[in-house]
DSSP file (Angstrom, degrees, kcal/mol; ACC not computed):
  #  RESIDUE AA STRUCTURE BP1 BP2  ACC     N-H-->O    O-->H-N    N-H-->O    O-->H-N    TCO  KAPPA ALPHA  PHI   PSI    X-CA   Y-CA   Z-CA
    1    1 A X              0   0    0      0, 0.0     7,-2.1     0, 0.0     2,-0.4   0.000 360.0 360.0 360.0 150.5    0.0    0.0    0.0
    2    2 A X  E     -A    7   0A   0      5,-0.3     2,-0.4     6,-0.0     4,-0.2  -0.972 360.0-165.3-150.6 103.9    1.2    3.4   -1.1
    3    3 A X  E >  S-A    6   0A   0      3,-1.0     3,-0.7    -2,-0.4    30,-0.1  -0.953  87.4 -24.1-117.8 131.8    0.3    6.9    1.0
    4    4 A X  T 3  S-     0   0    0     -2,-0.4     2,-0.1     1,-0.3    -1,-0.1   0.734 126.2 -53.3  23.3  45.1    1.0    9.6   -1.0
    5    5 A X  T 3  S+     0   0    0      1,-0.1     2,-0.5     0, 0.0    -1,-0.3  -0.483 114.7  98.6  97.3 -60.5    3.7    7.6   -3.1
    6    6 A X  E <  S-A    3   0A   0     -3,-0.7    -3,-1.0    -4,-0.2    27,-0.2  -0.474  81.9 -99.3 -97.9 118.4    5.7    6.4   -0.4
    7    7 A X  E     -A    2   0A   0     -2,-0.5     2,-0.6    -5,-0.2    -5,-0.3   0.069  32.6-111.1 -36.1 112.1    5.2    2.7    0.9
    8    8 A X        -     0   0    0     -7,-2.1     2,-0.6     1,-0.0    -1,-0.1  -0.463  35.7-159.8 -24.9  81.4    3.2    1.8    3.8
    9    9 A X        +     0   0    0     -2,-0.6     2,-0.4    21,-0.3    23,-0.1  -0.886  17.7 174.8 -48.0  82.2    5.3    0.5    6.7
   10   10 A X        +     0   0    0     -2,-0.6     2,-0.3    21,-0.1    20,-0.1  -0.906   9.1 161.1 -78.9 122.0    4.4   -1.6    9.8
   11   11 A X  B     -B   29   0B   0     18,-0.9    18,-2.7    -2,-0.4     2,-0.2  -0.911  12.7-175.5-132.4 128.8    7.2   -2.9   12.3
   12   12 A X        -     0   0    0     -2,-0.3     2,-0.4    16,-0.3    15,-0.1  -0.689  29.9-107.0-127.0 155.8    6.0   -3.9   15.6
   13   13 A X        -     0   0    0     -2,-0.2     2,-0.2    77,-0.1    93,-0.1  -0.813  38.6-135.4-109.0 141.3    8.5   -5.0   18.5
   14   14 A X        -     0   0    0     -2,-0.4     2,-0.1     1,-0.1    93,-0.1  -0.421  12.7 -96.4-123.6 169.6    8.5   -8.2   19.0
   15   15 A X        +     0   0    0     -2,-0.2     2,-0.2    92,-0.1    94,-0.2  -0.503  56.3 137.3 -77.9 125.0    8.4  -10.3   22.1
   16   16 A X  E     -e  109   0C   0     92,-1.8    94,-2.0    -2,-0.1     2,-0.4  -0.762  35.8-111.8-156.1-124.9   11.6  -11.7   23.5
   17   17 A X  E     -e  110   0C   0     -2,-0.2     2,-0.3    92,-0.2    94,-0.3  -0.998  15.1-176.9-152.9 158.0   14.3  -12.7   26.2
   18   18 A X  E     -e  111   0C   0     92,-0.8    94,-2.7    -2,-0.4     2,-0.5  -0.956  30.7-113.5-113.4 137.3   17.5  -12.0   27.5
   19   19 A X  E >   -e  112   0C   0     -2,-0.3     3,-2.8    92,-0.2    94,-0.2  -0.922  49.0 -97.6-118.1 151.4   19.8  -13.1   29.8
   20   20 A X  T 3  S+     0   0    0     92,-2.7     2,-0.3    -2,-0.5    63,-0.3  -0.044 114.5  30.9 -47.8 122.2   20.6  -10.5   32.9
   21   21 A X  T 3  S+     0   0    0     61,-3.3    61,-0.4     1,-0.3    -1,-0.3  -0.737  98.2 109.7 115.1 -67.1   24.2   -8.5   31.5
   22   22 A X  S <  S-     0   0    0     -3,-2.8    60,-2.2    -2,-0.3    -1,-0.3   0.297  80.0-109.5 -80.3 166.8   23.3   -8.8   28.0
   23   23 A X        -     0   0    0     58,-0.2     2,-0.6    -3,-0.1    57,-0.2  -0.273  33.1-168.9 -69.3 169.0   22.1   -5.6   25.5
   24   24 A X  E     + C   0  79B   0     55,-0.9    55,-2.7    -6,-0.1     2,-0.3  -1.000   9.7 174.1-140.0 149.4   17.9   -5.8   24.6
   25   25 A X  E     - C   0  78B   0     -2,-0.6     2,-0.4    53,-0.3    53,-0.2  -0.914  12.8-158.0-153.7 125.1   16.9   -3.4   21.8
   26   26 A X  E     - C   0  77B   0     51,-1.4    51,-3.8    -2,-0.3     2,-0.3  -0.816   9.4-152.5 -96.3 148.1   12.9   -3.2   20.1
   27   27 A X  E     + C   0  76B   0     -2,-0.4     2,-0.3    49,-0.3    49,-0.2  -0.992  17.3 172.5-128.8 134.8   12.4   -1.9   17.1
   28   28 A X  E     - C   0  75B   0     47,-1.1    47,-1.4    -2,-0.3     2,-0.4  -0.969  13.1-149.0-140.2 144.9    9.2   -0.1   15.7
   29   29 A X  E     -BC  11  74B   0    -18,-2.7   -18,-0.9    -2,-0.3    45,-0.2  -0.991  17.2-118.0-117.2 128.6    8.1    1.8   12.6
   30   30 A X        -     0   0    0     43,-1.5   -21,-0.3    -2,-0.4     7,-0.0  -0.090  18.0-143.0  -7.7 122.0    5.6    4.6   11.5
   31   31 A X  S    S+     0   0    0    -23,-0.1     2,-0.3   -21,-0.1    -1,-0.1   0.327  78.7   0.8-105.6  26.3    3.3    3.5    9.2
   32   32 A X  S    S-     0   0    0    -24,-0.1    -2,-0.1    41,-0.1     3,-0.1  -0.963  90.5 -69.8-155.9-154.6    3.4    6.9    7.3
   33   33 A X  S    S+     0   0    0     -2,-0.3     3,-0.1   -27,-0.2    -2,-0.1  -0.345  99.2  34.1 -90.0-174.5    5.1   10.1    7.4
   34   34 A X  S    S+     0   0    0      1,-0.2    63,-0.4    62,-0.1     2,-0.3   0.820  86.2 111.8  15.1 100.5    4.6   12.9   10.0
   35   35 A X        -     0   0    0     61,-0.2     2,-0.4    -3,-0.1    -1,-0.2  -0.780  53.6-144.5-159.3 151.2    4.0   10.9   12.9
   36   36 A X        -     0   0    0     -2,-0.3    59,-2.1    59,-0.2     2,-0.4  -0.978   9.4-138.7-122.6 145.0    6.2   10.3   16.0
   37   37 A X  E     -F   94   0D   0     -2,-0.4     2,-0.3    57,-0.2    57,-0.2  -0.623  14.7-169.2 -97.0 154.7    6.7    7.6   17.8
   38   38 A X  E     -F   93   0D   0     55,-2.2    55,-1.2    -2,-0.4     2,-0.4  -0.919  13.2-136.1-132.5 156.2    7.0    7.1   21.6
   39   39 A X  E     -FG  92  53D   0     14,-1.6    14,-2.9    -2,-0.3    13,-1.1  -0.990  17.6-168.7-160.3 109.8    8.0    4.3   24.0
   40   40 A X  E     -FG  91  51D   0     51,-3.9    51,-3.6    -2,-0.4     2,-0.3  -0.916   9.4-141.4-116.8 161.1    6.3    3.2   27.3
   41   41 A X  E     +FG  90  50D   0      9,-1.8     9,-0.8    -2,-0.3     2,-0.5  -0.626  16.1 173.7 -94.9 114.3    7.1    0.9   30.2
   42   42 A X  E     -F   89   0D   0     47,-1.7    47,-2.5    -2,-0.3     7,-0.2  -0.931  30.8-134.6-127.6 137.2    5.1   -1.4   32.2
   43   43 A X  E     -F   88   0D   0     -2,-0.5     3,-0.5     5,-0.3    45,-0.2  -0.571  37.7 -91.4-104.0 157.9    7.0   -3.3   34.6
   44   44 A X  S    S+     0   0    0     43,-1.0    -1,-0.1     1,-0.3     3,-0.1  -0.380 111.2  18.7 -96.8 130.5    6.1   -6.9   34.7
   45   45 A X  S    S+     0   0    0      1,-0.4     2,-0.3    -2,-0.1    -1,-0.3   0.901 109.1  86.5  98.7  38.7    2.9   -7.6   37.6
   46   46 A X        -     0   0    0     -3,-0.5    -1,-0.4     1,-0.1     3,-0.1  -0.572  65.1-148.6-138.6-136.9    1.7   -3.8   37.8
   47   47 A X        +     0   0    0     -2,-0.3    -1,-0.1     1,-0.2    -2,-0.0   0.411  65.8  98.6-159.0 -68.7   -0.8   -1.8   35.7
   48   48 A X        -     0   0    0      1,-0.0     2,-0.4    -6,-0.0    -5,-0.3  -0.119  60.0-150.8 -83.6 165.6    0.3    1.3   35.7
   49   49 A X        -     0   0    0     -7,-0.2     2,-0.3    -3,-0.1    -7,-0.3  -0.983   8.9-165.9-115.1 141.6    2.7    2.7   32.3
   50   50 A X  E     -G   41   0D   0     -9,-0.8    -9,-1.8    -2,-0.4     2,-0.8  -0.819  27.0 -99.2-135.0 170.3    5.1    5.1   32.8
   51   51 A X  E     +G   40   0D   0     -2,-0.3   -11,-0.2   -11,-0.2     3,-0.1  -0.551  35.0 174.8 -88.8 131.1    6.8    7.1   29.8
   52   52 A X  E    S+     0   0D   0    -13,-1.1     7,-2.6    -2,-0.8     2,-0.2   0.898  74.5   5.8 -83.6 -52.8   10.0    6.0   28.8
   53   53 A X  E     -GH  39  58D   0    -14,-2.9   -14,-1.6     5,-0.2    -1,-0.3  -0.955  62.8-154.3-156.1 129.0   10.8    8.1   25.9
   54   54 A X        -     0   0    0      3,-1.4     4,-0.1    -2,-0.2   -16,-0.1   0.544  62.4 -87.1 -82.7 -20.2    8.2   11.3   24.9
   55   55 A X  S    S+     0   0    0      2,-0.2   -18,-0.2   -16,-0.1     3,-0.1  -0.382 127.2  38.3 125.5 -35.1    9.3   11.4   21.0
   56   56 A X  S    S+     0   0    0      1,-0.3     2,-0.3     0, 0.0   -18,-0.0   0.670 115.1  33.8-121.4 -15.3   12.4   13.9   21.9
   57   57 A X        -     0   0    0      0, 0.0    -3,-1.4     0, 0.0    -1,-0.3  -0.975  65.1-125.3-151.6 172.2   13.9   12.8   25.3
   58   58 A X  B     -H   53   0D   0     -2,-0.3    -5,-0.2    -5,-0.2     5,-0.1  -0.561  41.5-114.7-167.3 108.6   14.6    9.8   27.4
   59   59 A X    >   -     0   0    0     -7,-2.6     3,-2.6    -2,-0.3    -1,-0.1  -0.534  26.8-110.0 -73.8 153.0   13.1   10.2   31.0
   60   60 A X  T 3  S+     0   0    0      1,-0.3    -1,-0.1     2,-0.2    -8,-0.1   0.343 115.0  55.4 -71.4  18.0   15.5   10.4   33.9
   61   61 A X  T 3  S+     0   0    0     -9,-0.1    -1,-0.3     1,-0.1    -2,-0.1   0.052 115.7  40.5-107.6  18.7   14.7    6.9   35.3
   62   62 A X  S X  S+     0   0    0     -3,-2.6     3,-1.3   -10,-0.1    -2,-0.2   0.125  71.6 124.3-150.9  28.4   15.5    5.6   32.2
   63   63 A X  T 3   +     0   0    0      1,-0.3    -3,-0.1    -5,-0.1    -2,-0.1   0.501  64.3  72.9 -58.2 -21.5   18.5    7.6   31.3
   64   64 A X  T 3  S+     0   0    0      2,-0.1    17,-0.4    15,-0.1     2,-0.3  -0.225  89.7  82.4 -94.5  15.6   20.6    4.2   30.8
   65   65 A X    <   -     0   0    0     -3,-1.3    14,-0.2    14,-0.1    -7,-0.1  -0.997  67.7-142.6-107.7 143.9   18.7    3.6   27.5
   66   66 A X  E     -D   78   0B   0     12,-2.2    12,-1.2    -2,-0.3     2,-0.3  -0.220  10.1-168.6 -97.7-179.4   19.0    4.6   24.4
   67   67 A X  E     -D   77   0B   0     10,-0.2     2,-0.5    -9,-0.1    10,-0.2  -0.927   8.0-173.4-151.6 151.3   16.4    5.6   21.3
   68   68 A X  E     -D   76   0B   0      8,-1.5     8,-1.6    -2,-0.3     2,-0.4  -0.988   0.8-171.1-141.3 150.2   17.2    6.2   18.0
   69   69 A X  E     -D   75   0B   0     -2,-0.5     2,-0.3     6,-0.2     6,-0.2  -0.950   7.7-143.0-141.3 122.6   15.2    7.3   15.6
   70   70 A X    >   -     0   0    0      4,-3.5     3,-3.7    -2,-0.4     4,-0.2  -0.517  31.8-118.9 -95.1 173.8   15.3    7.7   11.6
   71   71 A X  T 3  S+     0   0    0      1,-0.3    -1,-0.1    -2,-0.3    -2,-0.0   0.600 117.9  61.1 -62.3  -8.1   14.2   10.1    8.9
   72   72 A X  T 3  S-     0   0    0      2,-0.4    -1,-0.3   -39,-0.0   -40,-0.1   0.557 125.2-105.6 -96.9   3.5   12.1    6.9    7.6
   73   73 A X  S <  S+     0   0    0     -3,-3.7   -43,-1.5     1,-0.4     2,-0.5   0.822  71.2 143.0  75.3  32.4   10.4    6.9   10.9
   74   74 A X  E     -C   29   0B   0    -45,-0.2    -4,-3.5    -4,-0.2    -1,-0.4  -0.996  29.8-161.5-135.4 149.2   12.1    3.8   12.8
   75   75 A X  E     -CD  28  69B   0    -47,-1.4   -47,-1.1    -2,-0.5     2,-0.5  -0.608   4.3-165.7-118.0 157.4   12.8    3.7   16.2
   76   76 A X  E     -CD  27  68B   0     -8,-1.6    -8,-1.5   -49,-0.2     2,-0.5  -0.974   8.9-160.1-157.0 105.3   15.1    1.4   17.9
   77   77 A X  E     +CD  26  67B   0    -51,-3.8   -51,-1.4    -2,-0.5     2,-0.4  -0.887  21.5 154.5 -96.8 136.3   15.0    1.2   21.4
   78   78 A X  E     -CD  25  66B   0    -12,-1.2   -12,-2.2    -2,-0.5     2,-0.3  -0.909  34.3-159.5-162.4 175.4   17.9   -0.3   23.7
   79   79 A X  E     -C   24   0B   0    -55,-2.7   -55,-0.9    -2,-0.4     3,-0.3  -0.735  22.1-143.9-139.8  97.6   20.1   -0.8   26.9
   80   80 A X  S    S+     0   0    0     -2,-0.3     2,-0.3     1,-0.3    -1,-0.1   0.689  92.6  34.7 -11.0 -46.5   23.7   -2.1   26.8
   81   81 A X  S    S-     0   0    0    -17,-0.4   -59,-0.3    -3,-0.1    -1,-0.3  -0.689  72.9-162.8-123.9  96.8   22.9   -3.9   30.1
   82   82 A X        -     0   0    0    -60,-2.2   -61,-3.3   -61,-0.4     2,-0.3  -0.446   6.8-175.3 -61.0 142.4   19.8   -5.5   31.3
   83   83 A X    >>  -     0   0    0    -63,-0.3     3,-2.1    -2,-0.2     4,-0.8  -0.670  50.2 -90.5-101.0 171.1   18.8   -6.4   34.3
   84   84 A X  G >4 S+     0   0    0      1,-0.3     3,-0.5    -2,-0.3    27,-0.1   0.820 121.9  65.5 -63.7 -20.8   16.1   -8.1   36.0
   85   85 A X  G 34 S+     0   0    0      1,-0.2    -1,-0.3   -42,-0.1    -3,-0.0   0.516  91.7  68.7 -57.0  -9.9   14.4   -4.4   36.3
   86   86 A X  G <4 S+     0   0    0     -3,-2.1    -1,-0.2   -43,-0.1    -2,-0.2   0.948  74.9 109.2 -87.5 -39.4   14.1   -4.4   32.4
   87   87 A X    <<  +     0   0    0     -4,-0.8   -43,-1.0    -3,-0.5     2,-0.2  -0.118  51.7  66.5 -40.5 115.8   11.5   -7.0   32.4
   88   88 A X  E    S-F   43   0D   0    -45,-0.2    21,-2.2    21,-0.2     2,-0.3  -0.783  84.6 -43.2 177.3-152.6    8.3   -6.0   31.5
   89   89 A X  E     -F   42   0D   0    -47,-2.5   -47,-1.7    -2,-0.2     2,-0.4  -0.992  33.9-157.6-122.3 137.2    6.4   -4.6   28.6
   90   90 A X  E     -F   41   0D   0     -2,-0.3    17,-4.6   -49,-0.2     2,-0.6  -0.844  12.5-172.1 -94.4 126.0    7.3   -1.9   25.9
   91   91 A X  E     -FI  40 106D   0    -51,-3.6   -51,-3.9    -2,-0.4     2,-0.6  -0.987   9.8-154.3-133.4 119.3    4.6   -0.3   24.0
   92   92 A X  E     -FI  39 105D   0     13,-0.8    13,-0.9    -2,-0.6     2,-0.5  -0.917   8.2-162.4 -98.2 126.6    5.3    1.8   21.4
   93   93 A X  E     -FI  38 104D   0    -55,-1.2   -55,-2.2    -2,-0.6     2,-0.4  -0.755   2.5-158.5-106.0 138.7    2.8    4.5   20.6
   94   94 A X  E     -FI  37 103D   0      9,-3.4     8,-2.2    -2,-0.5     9,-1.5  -0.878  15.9-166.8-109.8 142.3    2.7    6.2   17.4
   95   95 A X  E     - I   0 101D   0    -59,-2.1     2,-0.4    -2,-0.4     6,-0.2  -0.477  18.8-131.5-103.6 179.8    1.2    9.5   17.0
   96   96 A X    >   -     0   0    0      4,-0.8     3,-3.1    -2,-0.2   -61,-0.2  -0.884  41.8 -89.7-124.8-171.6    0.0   11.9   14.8
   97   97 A X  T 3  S+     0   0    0     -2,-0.4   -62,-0.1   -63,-0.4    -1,-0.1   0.808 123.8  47.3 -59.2 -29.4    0.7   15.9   14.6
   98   98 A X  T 3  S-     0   0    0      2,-0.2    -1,-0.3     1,-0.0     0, 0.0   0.263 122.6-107.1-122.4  39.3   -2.0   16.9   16.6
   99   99 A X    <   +     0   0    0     -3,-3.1     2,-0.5     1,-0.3    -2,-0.2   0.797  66.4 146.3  76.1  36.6   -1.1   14.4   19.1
  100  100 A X        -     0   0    0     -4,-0.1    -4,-0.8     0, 0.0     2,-0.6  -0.941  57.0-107.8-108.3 119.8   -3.9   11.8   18.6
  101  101 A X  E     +I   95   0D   0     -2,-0.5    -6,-0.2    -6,-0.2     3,-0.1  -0.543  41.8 170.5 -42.3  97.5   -3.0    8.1   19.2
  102  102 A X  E     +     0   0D   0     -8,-2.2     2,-0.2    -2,-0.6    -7,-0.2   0.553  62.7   0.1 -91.8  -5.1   -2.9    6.4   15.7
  103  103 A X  E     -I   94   0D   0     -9,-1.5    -9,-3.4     2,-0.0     2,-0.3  -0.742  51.8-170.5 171.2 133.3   -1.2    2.9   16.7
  104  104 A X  E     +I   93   0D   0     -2,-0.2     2,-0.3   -11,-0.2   -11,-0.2  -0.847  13.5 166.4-115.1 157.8    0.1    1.0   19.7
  105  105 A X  E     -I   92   0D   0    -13,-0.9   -13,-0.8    -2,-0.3     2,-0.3  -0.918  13.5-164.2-157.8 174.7    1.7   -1.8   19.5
  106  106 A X  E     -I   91   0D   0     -2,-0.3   -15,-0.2   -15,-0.2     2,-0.1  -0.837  10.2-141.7 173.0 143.2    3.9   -3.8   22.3
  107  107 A X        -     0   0    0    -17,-4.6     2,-0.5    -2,-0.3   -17,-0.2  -0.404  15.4-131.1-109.5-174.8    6.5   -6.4   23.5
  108  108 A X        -     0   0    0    -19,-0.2   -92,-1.8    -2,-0.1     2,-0.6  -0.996  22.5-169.9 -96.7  99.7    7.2   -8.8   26.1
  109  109 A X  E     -e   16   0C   0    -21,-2.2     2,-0.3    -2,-0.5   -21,-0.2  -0.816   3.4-176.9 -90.6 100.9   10.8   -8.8   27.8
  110  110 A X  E     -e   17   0C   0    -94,-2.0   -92,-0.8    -2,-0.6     2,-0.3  -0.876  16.5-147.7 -89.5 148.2   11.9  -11.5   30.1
  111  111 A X  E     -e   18   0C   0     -2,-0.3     2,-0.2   -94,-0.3   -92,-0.2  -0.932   9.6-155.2 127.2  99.5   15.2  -11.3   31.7
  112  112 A X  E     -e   19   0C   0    -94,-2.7   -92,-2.7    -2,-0.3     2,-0.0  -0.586  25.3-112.9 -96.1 157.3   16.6  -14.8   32.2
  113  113 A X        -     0   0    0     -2,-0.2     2,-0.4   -94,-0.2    -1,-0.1  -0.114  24.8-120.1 -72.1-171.2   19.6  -15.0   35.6
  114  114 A X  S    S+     0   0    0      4,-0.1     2,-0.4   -95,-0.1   -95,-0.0  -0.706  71.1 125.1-125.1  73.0   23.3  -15.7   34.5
  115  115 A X  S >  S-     0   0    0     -2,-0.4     2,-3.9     0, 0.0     3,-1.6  -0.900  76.7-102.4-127.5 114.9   23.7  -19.1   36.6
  116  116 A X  T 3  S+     0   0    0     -2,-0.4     4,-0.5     1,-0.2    -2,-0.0   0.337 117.2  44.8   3.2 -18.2   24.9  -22.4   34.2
  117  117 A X  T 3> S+     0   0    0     -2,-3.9     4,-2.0     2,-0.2    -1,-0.2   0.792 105.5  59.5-129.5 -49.8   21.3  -24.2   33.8
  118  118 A X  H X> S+     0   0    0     -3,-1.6     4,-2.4     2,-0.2     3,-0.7   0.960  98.6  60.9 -63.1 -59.0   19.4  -20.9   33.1
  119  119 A X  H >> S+     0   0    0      1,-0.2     4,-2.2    -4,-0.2     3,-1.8   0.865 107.2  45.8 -25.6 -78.3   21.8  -20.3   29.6
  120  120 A X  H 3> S+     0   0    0     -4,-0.5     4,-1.3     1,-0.3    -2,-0.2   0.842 115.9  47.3 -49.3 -29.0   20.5  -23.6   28.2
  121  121 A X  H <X S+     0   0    0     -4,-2.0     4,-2.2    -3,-0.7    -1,-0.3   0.870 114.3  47.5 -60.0 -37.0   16.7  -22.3   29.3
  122  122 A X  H <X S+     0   0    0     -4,-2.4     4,-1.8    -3,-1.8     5,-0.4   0.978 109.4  49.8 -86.3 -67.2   17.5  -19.0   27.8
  123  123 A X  H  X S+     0   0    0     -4,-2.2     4,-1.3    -5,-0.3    -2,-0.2   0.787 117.5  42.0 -41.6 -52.1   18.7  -20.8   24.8
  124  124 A X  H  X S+     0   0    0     -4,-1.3     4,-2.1    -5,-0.2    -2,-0.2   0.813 113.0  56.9  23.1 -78.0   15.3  -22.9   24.8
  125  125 A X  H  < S+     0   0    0     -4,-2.2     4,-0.4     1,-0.2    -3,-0.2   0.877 109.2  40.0 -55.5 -71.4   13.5  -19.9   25.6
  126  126 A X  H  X S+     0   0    0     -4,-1.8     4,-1.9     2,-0.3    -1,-0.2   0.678 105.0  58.2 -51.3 -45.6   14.5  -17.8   22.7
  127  127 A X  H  X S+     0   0    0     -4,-1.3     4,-1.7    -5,-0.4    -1,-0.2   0.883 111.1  52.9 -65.2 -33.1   14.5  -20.2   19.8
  128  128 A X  H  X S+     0   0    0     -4,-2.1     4,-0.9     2,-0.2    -2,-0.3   0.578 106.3  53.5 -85.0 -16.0   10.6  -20.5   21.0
  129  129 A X  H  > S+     0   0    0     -4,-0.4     4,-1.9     2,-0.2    -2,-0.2   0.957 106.9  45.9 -53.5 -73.0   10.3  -17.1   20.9
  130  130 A X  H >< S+     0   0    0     -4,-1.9     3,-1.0     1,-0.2     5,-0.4   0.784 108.5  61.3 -20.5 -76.8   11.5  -16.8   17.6
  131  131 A X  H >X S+     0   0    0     -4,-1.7     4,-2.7     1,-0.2     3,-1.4   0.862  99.9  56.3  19.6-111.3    9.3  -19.5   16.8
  132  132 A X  H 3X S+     0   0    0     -4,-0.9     4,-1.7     1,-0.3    -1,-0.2   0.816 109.2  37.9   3.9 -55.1    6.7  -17.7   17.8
  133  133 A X  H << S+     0   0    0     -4,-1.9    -1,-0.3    -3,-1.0    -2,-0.1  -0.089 102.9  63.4-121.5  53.0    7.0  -14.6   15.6
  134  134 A X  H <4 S+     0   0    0     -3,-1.4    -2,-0.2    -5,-0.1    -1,-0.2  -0.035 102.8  56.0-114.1 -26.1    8.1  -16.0   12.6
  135  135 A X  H  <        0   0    0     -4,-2.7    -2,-0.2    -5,-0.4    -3,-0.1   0.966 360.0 360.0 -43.3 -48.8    4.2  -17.7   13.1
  136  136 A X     <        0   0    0     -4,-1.7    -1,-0.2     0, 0.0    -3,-0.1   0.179 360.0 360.0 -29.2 360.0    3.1  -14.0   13.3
């Protein structure tokens, strides 16, 4: 599909796992031009969502992640280290210019421990994610 000439885009961030040390990064797209995207937090067993990243900066409880964003409209969210704190869900909301929710979309992060038996779970774990979203 084609809006005003230029090709329709969906990329939604997909569910997956980690183990505790290692980087996690989502990725999301616009699915047209002028729109921004945004990136919220629910921590895994609560409710509530809290803003991660507003479209132009990075709140200061989450200052130890990064966002990038291109001119094609993808965003790329990420951490160098996770920890068990990271676990949760990431919703990215996309907006439009006057600042109406046009699509949410949102992942699952699990945060495996670093002790010998949990790698081979994590390994497990992950290929069945994948799994998973290649069904999708």
């Amino acid at each position: 599909m084609c809006i005003d000439g230029e090709p329709e885009s969906v990329t939604y961030p997909l569910n997956t796992a980690v183990i505790s040390g290692n980087n996690l990064s989502f990725l999301c797209a616009a699915h047209s031009n002028g729109l921004t995207l945004q990136w919220k937090f629910r921590k895994e067993n609560t409710y509530g969502e809290v803003q991660l990243y507003n479209g132009s900066h990075i709140a200061e409880a989450f200052n130890d992640f990064t966002v990038t964003t291109t001119t094609k409209g993808f965003s790329t969210l990420a951490k160098s280290t996770s920890n068990d704190a990271d676990a949760g869900t990431y919703i990215c909301v996309e907006k439009n210019m006057n600042d109406s929710v046009t699509r949410v979309s949102s992942a699952q992060l699990i945060v495996l421990g670093r002790f010998k038996h949990a790698r081979s779970r994590a390994v497990c774990l992950i290929n069945f994610l994948k799994q998973e979203n290649d069904l999708l």
